[in-house]
C-alpha positions in Angstrom: 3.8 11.4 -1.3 0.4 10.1 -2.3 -0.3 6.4 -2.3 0.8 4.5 -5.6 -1.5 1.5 -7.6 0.3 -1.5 -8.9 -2.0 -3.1 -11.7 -1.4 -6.2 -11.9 -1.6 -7.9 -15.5 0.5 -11.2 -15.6 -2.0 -13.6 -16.3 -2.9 -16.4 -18.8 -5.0 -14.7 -21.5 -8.7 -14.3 -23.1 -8.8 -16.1 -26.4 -5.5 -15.3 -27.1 -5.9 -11.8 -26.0 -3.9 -10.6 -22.8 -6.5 -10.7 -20.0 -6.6 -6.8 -19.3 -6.9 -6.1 -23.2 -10.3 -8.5 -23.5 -13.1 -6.1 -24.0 -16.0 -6.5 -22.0 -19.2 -4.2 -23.4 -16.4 -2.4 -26.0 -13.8 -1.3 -23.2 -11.0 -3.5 -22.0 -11.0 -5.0 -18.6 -8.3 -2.7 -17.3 -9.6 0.5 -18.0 -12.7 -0.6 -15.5 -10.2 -1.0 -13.0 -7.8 2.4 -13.5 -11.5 3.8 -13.4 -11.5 2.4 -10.1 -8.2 3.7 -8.6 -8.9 6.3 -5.4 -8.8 9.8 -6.5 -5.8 10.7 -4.2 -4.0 8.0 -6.1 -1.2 9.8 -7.8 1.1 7.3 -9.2 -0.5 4.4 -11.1 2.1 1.6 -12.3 0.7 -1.2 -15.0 3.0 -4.7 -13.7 3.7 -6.5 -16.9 5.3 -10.0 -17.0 7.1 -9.3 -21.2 8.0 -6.7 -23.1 5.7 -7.6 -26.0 2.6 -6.8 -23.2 4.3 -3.5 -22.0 4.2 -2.6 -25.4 0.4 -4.4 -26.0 -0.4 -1.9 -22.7 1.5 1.1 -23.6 -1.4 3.1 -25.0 -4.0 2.3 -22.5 -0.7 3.6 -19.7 -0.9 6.3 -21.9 -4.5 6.6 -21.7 -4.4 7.4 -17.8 -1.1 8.9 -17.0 0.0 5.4 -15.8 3.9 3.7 -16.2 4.1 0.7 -17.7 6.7 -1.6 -16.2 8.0 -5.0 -17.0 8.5 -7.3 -14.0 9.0 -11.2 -14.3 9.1 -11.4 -11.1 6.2 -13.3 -8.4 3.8 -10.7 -6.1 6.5 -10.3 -3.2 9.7 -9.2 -5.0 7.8 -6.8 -7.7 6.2 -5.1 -4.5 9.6 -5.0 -2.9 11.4 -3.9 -6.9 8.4 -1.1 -7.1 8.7 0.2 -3.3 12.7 0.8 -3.5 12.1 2.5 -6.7 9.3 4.7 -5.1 8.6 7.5 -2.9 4.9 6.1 -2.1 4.6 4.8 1.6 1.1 3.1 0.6 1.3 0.6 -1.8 -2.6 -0.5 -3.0 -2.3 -4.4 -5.5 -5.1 -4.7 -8.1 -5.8 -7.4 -10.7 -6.4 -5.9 -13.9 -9.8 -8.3 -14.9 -12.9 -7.3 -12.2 -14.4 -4.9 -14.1 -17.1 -4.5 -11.3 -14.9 -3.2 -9.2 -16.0 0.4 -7.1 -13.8 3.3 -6.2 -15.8 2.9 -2.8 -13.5 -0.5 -2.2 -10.3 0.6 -3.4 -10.7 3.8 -1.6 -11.6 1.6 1.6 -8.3 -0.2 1.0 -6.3 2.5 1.3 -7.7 4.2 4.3 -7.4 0.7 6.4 -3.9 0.6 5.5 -3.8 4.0 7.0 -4.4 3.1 10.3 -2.8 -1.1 10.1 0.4 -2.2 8.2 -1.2 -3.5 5.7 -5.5 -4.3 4.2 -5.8 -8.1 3.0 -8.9 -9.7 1.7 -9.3 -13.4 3.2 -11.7 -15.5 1.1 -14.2 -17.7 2.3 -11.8 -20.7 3.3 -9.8 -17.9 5.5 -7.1 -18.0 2.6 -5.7 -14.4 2.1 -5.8 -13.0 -1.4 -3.2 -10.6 -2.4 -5.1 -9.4 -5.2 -6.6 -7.4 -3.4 -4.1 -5.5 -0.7 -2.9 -2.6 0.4 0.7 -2.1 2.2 2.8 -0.3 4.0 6.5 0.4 2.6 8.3 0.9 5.3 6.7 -2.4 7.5 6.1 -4.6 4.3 10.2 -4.5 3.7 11.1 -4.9 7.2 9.0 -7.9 7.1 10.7 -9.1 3.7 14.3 -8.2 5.2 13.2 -10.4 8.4 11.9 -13.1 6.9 14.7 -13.4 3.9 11.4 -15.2 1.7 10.2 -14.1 -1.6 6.5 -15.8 -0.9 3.6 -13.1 0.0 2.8 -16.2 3.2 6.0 -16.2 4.8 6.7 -12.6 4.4 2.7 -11.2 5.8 3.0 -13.1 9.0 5.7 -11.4 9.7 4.4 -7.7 9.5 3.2 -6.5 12.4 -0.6 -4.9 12.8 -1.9 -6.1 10.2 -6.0 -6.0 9.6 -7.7 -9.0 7.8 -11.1 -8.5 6.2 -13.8 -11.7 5.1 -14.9 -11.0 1.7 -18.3 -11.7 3.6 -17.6 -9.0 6.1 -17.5 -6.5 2.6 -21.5 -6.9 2.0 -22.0 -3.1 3.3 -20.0 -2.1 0.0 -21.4 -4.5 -2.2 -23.9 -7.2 -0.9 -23.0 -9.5 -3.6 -19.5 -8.9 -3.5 -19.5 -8.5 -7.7 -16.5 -6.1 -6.9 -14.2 -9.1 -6.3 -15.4 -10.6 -9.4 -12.7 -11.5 -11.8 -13.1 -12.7 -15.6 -10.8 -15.4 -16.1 -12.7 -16.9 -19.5 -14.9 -16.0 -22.4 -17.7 -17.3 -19.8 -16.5 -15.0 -17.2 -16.9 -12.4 -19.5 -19.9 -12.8 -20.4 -21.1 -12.8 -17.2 -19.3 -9.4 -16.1 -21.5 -8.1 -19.4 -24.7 -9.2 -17.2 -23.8 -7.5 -14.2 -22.3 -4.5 -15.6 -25.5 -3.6 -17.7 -27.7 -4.6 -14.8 -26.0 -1.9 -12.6 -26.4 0.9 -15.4 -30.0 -0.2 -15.3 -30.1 0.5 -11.5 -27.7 3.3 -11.7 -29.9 5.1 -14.2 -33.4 4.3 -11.6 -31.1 6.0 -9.1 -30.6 9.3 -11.4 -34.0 9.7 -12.0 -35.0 9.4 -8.8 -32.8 12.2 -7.6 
């Protein structure tokens, strides 16, 4: 079966609006990000952490054929609830708030966890962030079974080939890496605006040049 994207939306929200629902330039976060999901994508699963936000993100699941699923549960066991209750062997973990975000990343995510167990971004500092992943079913549970842990850094060590990628190392997809850029606050926000009608400025060069 084709790979499946797990949106992840348990955060703390915008101004009293829940982070993937905070509209940056009149569209909410999240629907930058489903725009973003690889076309060979088939199954596209909204993680929420209550019921009142699975209802607040029913319509926008609606929106783009996506489930909307209620999970209280941390990063390691909702990846092991959602791959027992799926058919996926590819498994590709997106925050719902970078609005920058390219279909040329996800899309590179999911062919490196082709060939390795798993894709993990590592931040400057060599930290790994899961918010950004891609896994393997089959090896991401053995690892869980193995290591009997429910943390995302005791269970990765113990999957096997696994390929590690420096947000630095990412510049040939993006040179200032604005696809990893999340929007946290009203100033983050703001900001995303900036950057997001900059590259419709140079997306719109590009046309008329061709």
């Amino acid at each position: 079966m084709s790979p499946t994207a797990l949106i992840f939306t348990n955060f703390p929200s915008i101004g009293g609006v829940h982070r993937g629902l905070y509209r940056v330039l009149d569209k909410p976060l999240i629907e930058y990000v489903l725009e973003a999901v690889p076309d060979e994508v088939d199954e596209i699963v909204i993680m929420v952490g209550s019921e009142e936000a699975r209802e607040a993100y029913m319509a926008t699941a609606e929106k783009y054929m996506a489930r909307s699923v209620f999970s209280p549960y941390g990063l390691a066991d909702t990846l092991k609830m959602s791959m027992s209750e799926s058919s996926s062997e590819q498994f590709l973990v997106l925050p719902c708030d970078s609005p920058l975000l390219t279909q040329e990343f996800t899309k590179f995510l999911l062919d490196a966890c082709k060939r390795f167990s798993a894709a993990i971004i590592r931040n400057s500092d060599g930290r790994s962030d899961y918010s950004f992943s891609c896994f393997r079913k089959a090896e991401f549970l053995a690892a869980a079974e193995s290591s009997g842990a429910n943390s995302m850094d005791q269970i990765v060590p113990k999957i096997r080939n696994v390929i590690y990628f420096y947000n630095r190392s990412l510049k040939f997809l993006d040179q200032k890496l604005l696809m990893l850029f999340r929007v946290t606050n009203v100033s983050d926000a703001r900001r995303a605006e900036q950057f997001l009608k900059a590259r419709g400025r140079g997306q719109g060069r590009k046309s008329m040049n061709l």
